[in-house]
N, C-alpha and C positions, 0 to 999 in steps of 0.2 A: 186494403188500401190499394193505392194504384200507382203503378210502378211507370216509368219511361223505360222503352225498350234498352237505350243505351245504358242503363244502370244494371243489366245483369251481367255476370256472372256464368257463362254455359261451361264451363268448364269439366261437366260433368256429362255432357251431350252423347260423347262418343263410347258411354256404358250403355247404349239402349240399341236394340235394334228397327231399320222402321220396315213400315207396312205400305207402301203406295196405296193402297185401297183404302185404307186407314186413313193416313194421309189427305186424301181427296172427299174422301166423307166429313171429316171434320172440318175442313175448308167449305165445305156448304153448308155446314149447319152452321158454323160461326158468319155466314156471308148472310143465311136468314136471319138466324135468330140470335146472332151477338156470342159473346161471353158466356158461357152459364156457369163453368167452373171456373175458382181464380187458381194459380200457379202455387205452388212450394218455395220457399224461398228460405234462407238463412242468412242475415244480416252480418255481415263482415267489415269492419272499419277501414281497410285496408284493399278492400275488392269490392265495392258494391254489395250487393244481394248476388247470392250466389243458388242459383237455380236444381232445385231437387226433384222438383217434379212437376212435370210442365212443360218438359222441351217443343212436343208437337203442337200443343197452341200456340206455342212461341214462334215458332216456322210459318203456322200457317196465319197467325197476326201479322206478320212480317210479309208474306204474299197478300195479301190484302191491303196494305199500306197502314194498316195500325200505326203508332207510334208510343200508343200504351194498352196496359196489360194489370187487368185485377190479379193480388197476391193478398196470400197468408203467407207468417211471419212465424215458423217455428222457434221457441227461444230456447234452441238448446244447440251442443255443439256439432260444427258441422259433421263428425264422424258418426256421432250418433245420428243425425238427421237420416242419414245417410241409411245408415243401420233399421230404421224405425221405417222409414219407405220402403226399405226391401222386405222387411214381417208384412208391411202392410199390403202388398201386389206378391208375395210367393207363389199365389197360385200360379201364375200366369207366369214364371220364371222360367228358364230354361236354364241347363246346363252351362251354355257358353255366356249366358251375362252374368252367372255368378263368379265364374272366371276371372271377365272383366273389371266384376265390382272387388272380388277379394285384391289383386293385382293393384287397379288403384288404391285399396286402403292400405296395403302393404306399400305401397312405392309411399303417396303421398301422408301419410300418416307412421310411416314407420312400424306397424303393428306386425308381432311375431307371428308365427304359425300358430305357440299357444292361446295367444291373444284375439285371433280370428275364430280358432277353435272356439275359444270361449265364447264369444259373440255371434256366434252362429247358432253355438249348440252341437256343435260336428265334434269330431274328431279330427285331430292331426293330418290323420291319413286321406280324408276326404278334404282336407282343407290343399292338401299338396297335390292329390289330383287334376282339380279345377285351376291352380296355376298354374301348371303343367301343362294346361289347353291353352294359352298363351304365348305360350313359348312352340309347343309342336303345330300350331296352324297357324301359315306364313299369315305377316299384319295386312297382305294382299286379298286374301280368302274374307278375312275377320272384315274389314272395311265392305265386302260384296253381302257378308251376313248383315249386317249393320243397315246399308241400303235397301235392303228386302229382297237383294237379287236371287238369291241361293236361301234356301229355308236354313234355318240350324240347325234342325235336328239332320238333316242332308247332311250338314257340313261335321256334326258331329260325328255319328256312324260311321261317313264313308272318306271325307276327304282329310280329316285326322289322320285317319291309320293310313291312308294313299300320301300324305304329306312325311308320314314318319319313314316311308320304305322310298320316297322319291320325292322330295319338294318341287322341284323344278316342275315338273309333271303335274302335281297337284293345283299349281297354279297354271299354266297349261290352260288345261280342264278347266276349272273355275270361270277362266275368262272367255271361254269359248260356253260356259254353261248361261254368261249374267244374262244375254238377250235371247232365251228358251223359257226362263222361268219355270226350270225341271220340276217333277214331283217329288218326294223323296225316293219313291219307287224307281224312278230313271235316273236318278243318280247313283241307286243300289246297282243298278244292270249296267251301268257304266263300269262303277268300280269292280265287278264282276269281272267284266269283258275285259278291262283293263289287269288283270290280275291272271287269268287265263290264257291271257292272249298270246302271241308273237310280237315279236318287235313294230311289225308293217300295221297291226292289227292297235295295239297300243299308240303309235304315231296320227291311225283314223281316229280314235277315240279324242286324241289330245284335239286334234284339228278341226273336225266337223263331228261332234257329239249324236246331233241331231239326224245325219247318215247313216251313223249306226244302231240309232235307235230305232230308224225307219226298216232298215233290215231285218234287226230284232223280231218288229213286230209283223212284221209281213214273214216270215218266218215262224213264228208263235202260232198266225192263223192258218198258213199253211200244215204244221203242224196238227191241228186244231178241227179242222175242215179232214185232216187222213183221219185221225182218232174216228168221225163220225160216220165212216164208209164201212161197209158188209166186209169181212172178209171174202165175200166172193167179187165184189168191186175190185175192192184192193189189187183182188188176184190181173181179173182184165185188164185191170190199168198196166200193172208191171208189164203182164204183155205184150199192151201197144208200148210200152217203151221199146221193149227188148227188142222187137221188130222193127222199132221205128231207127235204134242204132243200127243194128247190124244193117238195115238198109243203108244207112248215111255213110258208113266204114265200107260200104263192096262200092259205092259210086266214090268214093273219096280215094283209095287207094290207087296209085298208078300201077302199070304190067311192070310187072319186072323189077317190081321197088324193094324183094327181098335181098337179091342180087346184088344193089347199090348201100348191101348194109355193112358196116365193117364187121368184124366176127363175132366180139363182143355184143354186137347190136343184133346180130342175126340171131345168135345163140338165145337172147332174149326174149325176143319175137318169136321165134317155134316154140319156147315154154309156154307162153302168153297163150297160145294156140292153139297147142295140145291143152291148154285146160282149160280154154272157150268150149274146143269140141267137145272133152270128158262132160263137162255141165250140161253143154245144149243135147248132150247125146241122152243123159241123164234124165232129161227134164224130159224129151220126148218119147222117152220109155215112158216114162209116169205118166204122162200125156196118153200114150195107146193102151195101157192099161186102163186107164181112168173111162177112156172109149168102149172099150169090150166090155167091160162093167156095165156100160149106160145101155151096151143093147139085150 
C-alpha cells in the first residue's frame, strides 16, 4: 500500500548508521527508476506506521520531493518487528547497532537482560557488553558513527577504549577526524600516537589529526626508502652527515664561547667533548685500518 510521508513514524531512524555513498546511489536510482522496494512498517493506533525498515528511501523520497512511499505492513508486535529485521540484515550488522538496538528495546520496551538474552540467542554477558558501548562512547562520537563520518569498526576498537581513559579527548579527536573520512588504519596510528605520546604530542593529535598523519607517513617512507639501501650506502650517507655537522658546529661556535660558560655548563661541554673526540678518534682508527687493509 501506499503511505504519505507525514503518516510515519521514524522513531527508530537513529539505530542505523548511514553511508553518504549509499545514500547518493540510491538517490539516483530512485530519481531513474522510481521505487523498487516498498518500506517496513508496523501499524500503531496511536502513532501512525511506525517505520522498521526503510529509513534511507525515506530520506532520499523526501530529497526528491516525494510525498509518498510504497509499504508492507508487518502484522506483528512492534518488538518483535524489530526483532525479525534484525535476524533478517545480521550479516551486515555491526557491533555498535546492536548496542543501539538492545539499548532501545531495553529503554522502550522494558526488556531484562534475560529477556534480550533470550531473543538474541546470547548470553547475559554478551547482552551486557554491547550496552555497555552506549554508555562508554560519548552520544557525540555515536551521532559522527551514525552520519558515516567515522567508520564503527574505528570507533569501536579505538575510540571506545580512548573514550574510557579520557572522554574529553576522545571527542576532541573525533571531531577533528568527521572532514578526513580516516581509515580504520589511521585511526589505529592515531590512537597509537595518542597513547605513546607526551602531552604536546597528544594536544597535535587532538587538534590537526591529519599533521600527524602526514608525519607518520613521511616518516614510514623515510624509514622504508633506509630499509632498501646497501649497507655500504648506508655507511656514506652517515658520513656526509657526520661531516656535514661537525662542519655546521666549527662555523657556528663563536671564540671564546667556552669561557662565557657558567661552571656547571662548562663542566658539560668538556664531557660532550672528550667523548666526540674518543668516537671520532675511534672511528678513524677503524678508518686507517680499513685503508692499510685495502692496499
Amino acid at each position: 500500500m501506499e503511505l504519505e510521508l507525514h503518516q510515519l513514524d521514524l522513531r527508530y531512524e537513529g539505530l542505523r548508521r548511514r553511508s553518504p555513498l549509499r545514500e547518493r546511489q540510491l538517490l539516483a536510482s530512485l530519481a531513474e527508476f522510481g521505487q523498487q522496494l516498498p518500506i517496513v512498517v508496523v501499524a500503531q493506533p496511536d502513532a501512525g506506521f511506525v517505520v522498521i525498515d526503510g529509513y534511507k528511501r525515506v530520506r532520499a523520497l523526501r530529497r526528491l520531493a516525494h510525498d509518498r512511499v510504497r509499504s508492507t505492513t508487518w502484522a506483528v508486535a512492534e518488538a518483535e518487528a524489530l526483532l525479525l529485521d534484525r535476524m533478517m540484515r545480521c550479516a551486515g550488522e555491526n557491533t555498535l547497532e546492536q548496542s543501539w538496538l538492545l539499548s532501545e528495546l531495553q529503554q522502550r520496551f522494558a526488556l531484562s537482560l534475560e529477556d534480550l538474552a533470550r531473543r538474541f540467542d546470547r548470553s547475559k554477558s554478551w547482552v551486557s557488553r554491547r550496552l555497555a558501548l552506549t554508555v562508554e562512547l560519548p552520544l557525540a562520537i555515536q551521532e559522527q558513527v551514525r552520519a558515516g563520518a567515522i567508520a564503527a569498526h574505528a570507533a569501536m576498537k579505538y575510540l571506545v577504549p580512548l573514550a574510557r581513559a579520557n572522554a574529553a579527548a576522545a571527542i576532541r579527536l573525533s571531531s577533528a577526524l568527521c572532514t578526513l573520512k580516516p581509515t580504520t588504519r589511521q585511526v589505529g596510528a592515531l590512537y597509537a600516537g595518542w597513547q605513546s605520546g607526551t602531552a604536546r604530542t597528544r594536544t597535535l593529535i587532538e587538534a590537526t589529526p591529519q599533521l600527524y598523519l602526514r608525519v607518520q607517513a613521511q616518516a614510514t617512507a623515510a624509514a622504508a626508502a633506509a630499509a632498501q639501501k646497501s649497507p655500504l650506502q648506508q655507511l656514506l650517507d652517515d658520513l656526509k652527515v657526520l661531516a656535514g655537522m661537525a662542519r655546521r658546529l666549527r662555523r657556528s661556535l663563536p671564540r671564546g664561547w667556552i669561557s662565557q660558560l657558567a661552571d656547571a655548563e662548562r663542566e658539560e661541554a668538556e664531557g660532550l667533548l672528550r667523548s666526540t673526540r674518543a668516537e671520532l678518534q675511534a672511528l678513524l682508527k677503524r678508518c686507517d685500518q680499513e685503508t692499510d687493509h685495502a692496499r
